[in-house]
Structure formats: structure tokens, C-alpha cells
N, C-alpha and C positions, 0 to 999 in steps of 0.2 A: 690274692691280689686285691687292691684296693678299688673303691670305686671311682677314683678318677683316672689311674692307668687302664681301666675297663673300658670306661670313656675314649680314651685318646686312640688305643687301637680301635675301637671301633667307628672311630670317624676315619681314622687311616684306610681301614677296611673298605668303608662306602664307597669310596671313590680310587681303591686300589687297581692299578693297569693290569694286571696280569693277576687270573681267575686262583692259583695256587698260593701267592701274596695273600689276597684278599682272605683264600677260604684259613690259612696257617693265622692273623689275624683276628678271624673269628674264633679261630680254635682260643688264643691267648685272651680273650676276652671272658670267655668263660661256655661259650656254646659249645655244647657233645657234639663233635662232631667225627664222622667213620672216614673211612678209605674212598679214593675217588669220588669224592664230593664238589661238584661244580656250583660255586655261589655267585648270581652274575652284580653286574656294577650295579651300586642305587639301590642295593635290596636293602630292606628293614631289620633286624632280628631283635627284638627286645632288650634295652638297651637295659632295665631295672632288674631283670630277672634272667640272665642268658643261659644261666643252668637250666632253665626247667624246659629249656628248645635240644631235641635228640636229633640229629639227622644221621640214620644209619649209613653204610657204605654206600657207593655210588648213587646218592640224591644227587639231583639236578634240581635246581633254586634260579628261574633265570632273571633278569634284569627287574625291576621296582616292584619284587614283591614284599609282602610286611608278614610278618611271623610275630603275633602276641602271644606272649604269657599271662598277660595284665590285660584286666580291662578298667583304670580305675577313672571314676567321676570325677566332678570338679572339685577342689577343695568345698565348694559349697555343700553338696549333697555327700563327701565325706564328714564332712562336721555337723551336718543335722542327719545325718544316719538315713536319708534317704537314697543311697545308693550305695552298697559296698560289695565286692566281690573278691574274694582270696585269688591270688594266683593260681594257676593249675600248667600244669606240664603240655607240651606241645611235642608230640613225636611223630618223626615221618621217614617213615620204614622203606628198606633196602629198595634201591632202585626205581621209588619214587619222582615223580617230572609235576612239576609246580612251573603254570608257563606266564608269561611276565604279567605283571601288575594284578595277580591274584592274592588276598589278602586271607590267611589261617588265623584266627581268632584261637582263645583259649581253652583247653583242656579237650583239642581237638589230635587223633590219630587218624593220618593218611597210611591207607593201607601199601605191601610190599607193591612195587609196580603200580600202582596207581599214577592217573595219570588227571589234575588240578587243569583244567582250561583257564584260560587267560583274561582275565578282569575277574574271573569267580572269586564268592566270599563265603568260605567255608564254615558252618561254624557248627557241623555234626561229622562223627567219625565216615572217614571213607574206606571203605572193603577191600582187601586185597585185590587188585589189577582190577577195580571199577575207574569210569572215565565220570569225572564228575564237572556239572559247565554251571553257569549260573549265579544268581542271586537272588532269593541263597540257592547255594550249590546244592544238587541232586546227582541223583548219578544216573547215567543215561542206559550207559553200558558197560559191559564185562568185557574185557581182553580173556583171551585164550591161554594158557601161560604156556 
């Protein structure tokens, strides 16, 4: 698919009324996305790279959060070479809860069942069913599974 039909669902998507819209959408955009996957309105998903974002089955993504693959500079410090960084893969494992306006930075794995608090900024892997709060995010505690 091209990158400007990539584009257009995924602005459709941002602001799609009904949660199943929105996540079928993200799917045609180009994000992996699994079964029962709940994506709320307003979220982010990397709009340059939407391959490299996995959300296994039943993720829950709620309202304004931002999912990077990319982290790129300005063109300034891309073109004197003082900042450059490759894309890297973003995946967030079965049953996973990202709660609203928490931001997943790149080459970051939230574990199965884990659970992202709300404004956190992740930008190191989270462990199976740990609760992680913050900025940057830690993880506080372990869920029982």
C-alpha cells in the first residue's frame, strides 16, 4: 500500500466513532495488529513506520496515547550527523492495558498482561503482568497472573 493511502486511513482512524472502525483502519494502515484489540480515539501509532508497532490479541490502547517507532531529529542534526537513530520495532504483548496519554518510545516490549499507567513514558522493556507508572516509567509491581 502506498504511503499516502497509509496516511488517509490513518487520519480516518484518529478520530474514528466506533473503537472496531478505528482498530480495522489501523490494521489497513499497515500496524500488526491481533484479536480483540481495543484502540481508543486520539491515539498515535507511528505514522512513518506502522509495521514495526505489533499489538498482540486483546491489547487495550486507551485514548491519546503515542506508540513510536522512530525517533528522528531535526533535519538539522539529521544532516550534520549529530543525531540519528534507525527505527526499531515496538511490540505489546497479549493482553496488555496502556492507559490514556502514556507515550511507548522505540524498540520498546510491554510485557503479556502488563499494565502502562497513564501519562507514563516508557522507554525500557516491561516484564510480563509488571505495573509500570512514571517518567520514565519503572515498574512498581507484579500482578499475579
Amino acid at each position: 500500500m502506498g504511503k499516502l493511502m497509509g496516511r488517509i486511513w490513518r487520519m480516518i482512524a484518529w478520530v474514528a466513532p466506533f473503537y472496531q472502525f478505528r482498530t480495522s483502519l489501523w490494521r489497513k494502515s499497515g500496524v500488526n495488529i491481533g484479536h480483540g484489540v481495543y484502540i481508543g480515539n486520539l491515539a498515535y501509532l507511528d505514522g512513518e513506520y506502522p509495521h514495526l508497532i505489533t499489538l498482540e490479541d486483546f491489547v487495550s490502547i486507551a485514548p491519546h496515547v503515542s506508540i513510536l517507532a522512530h525517533s528522528g531529529g531535526s533535519p538539522y542534526h539529521a544532516k550534520t550527523g549529530l543525531f540519528h537513530e534507525e527505527p526499531q520495532p515496538v511490540l505489546i504483548k497479549r493482553g496488555a492495558w496502556i492507559a490514556s496519554g502514556a507515550i511507548i518510545l522505540p524498540g520498546v516490549t510491554i510485557g503479556e498482561g502488563a499494565i502502562v499507567a497513564a501519562g507514563a513514558v516508557v522507554s525500557k522493556d516491561i516484564p510480563d503482568f509488571g505495573v509500570a507508572v512514571g517518567n520514565p516509567a519503572r515498574v512498581v509491581r507484579n500482578l499475579k497472573k
